[in-house]
N, C-alpha and C positions, 0 to 999 in steps of 0.2 A: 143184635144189630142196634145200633143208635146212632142219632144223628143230631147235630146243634142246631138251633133253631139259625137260619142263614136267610139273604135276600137274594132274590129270583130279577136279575131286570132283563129287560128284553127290548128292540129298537123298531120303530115303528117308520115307516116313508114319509120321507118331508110334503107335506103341504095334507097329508092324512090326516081324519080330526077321526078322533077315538068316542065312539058312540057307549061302547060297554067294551069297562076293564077288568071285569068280572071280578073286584074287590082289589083289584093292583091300583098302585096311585099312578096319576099321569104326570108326568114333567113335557108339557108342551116345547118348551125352550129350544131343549133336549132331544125332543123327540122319543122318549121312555119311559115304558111302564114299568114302577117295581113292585116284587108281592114279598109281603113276609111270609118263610114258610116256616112252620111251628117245629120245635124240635119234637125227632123222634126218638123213644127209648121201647125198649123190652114191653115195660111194665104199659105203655101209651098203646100196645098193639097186641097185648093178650098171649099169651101163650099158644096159641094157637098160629100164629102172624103167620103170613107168607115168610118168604125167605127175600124178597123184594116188592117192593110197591112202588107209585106213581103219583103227583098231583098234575093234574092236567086243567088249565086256564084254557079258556073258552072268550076270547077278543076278538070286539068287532070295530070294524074302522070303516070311512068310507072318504073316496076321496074328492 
């Protein structure tokens, strides 16, 4: 399995201020966090790899 390295954005509620983007950039403007996530290939997850995996961001906002 492989995967291109691609971006991740995601919308946050107006008048929310983003405390921790857990390394995603903020576009206040906008309202959106975006994370780059790294490609994946074979060789990046071992011969062993799952057959699927997960990144999971962890964002705190408060309003």
């Amino acid at each position: 399995m492989e995967l291109p390295e691609y971006e991740l954005v995601d919308s946050f509620p107006v008048g929310a201020t983003v405390v921790d983007a857990d390394g995603g950039t903020v576009d206040a403007v906008n309202g959106t966090i975006s994370w780059t996530v790294p490609a994946v290939t074979q060789a990046t997850l071992g011969a062993s790899a799952p057959s699927s995996f997960c990144y999971e961001f962890n964002v705190a906002i408060q309003n």
